[in-house]
C-alpha positions as a printed Julia matrix, in Angstrom:
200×3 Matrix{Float64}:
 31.15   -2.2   30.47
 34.37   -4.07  29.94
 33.6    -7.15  31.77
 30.0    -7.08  30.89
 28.82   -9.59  28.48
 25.89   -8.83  26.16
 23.99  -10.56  23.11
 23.42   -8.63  20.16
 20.62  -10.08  18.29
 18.21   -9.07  15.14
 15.4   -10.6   13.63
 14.55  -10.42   9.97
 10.51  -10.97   9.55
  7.72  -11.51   7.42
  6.35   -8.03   8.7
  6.4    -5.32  11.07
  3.84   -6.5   13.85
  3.53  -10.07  14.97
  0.16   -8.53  16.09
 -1.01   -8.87  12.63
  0.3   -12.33  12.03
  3.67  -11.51  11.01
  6.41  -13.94  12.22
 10.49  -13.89  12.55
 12.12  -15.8    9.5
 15.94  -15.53  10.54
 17.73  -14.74  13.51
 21.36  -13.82  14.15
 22.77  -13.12  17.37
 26.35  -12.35  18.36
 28.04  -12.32  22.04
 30.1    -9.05  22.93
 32.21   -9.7   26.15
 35.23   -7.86  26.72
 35.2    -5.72  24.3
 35.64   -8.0   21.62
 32.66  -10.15  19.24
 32.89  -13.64  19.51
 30.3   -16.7   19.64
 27.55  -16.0   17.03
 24.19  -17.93  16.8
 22.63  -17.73  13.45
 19.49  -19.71  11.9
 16.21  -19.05   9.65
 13.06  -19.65  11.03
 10.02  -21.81   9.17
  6.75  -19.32   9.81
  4.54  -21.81   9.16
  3.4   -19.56   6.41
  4.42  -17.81   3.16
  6.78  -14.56   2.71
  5.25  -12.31   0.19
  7.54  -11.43  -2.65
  8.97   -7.66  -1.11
 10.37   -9.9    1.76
 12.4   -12.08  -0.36
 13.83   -9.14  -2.54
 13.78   -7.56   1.21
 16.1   -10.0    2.74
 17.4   -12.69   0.05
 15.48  -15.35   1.86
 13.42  -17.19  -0.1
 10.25  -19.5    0.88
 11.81  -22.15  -0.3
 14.94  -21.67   1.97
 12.3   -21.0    4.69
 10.78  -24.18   3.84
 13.53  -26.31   4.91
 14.43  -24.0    7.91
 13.6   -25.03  11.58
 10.49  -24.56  13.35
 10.43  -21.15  15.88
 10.29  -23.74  18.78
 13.18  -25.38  17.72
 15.51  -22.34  16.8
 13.98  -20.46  20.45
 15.06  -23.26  22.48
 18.98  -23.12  21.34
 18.61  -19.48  21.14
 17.39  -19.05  24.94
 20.58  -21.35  25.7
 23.27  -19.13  23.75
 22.14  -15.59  25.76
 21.91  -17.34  29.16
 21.39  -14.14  31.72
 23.01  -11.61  29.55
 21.17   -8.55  28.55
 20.35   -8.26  25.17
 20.84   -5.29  22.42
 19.36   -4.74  19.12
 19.25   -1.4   17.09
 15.69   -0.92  17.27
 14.92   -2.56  20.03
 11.4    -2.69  20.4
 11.0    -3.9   17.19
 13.19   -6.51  17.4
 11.6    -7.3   21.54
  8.27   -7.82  19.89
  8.95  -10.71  17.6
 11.14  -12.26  20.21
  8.24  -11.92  23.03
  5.91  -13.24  20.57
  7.95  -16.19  19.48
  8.44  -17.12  22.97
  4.94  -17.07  23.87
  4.42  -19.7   21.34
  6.5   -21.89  23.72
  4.89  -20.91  26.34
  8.03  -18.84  27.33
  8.76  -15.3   28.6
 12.24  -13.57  28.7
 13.58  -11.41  31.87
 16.7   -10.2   29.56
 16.99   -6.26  29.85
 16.91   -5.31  26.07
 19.22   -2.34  25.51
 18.41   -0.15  22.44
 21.44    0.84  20.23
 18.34    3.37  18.25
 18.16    5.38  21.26
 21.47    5.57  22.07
 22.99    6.81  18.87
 19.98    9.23  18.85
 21.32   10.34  22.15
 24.95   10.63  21.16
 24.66   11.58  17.58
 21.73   14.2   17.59
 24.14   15.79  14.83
 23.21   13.28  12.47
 20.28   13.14  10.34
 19.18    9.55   9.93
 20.13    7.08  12.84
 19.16    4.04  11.34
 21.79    1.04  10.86
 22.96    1.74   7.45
 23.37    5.13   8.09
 25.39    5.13  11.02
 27.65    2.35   9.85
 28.02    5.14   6.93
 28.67    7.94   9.65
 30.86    6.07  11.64
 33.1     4.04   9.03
 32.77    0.87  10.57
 33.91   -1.99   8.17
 31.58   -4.38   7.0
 30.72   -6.57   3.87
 27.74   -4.2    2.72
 25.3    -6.74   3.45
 22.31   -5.53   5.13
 18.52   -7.27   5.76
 20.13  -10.82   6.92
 20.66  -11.15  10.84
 23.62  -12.28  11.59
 24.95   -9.41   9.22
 22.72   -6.82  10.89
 23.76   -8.34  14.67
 27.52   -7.73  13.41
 27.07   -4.86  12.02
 25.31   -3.6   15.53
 27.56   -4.7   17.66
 30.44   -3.17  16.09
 28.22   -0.14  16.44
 27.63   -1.19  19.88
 31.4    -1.47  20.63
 32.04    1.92  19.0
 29.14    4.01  20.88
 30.65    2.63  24.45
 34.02    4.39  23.16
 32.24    7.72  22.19
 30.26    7.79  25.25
 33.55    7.53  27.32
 34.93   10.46  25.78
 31.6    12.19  25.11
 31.19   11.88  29.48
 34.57   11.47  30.49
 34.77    8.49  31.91
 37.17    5.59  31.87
 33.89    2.5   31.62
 30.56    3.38  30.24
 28.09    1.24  32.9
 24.91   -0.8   32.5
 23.26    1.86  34.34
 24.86    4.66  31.83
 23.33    3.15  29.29
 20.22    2.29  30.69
 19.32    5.86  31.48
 21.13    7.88  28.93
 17.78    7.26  26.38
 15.69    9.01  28.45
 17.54   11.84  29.69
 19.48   14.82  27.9
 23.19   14.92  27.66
 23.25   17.82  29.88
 21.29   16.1   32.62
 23.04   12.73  32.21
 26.67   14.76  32.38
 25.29   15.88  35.81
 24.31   12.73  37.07
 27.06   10.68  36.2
 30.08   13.26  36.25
């Protein structure tokens, strides 16, 4: 996946299920092409409500900071124009796909982005470990960082460079010189064994 551009994006959020009402207060998003992070896209989000108190200890974002932020419209619209085509990736994807379909619908808008799952992967890759959540596998894996965790454009740093690293393992993991779209589409739902036999 050398050549193959992707946006790494997370979402910090009021809640856990826009079903309920919840709604994204910050996104940060970074593009991973050639092996390398470069453009990031970063911005809080005005819900159009208030935060309760665990999600500003949560986070560090305040409801007055959300009070001067950007509507979802607003922030969607430039966000939709910084991924273009390119599939997305967030560690916990699902998660993350939920507030984005739901902010989107609020436009009016759907997404055809493939949304790759670093979650799955590392549980994939690193069944060894015990806890394959972000923190902990930055831990595992020594990858540098500031030791900020819980704002997005942190977290979307922090998961590509996990990104970036898991592509590396997986090449020596499967023996291969380039980890593919496909690779990493199906590892998730296949076992190592089974994946070493269909893509020897």
């Amino acid at each position: 996946m050398g050549e193959t551009t992707v946006i790494v994006l997370d979402f910090e959020t009021s809640g856990l299920s826009p079903r309920r009402g919840d709604r994204a207060i910050e996104i940060g998003a970074v593009r991973v092409a050639g092996n390398r992070i470069g453009d990031r896209f970063q911005s809080l989000i005005n819900p159009g409500m208030v935060v309760s108190p665990f999600i500003e200890q949560l986070t560090g974002i305040s409801n007055a900071m959300l009070a001067d932020a950007p509507p979802g419209a607003e922030v969607m619209a430039g966000f939709l124009d910084f991924i273009g085509d390119h599939p997305l990736v967030a560690h916990n994807a699902p998660f993350d796909g939920r507030f984005l379909d739901a902010e989107l619908a609020r436009m009016g808008r759907t997404l055809n982005n493939e949304l790759l799952c670093t979650l799955k992967l590392a549980r994939r890759i690193y069944p060894h470990v015990a806890r394959h959540g972000l923190e902990a596998l930055v831990r595992y894996k020594q990858l540098p960082g500031n030791g900020v965790f819980h704002r997005a454009l942190a977290d979307a740093e922090m998961t590509a460079r996990l990104w970036l690293t898991m592509l590396e393992d997986m090449k020596r993991l499967f023996g291969r010189s380039q980890i593919s779209l496909e690779f990493v589409r199906n590892l998730p739902r296949i076992s190592r064994a089974r994946a070493q036999a269909l893509f020897p």
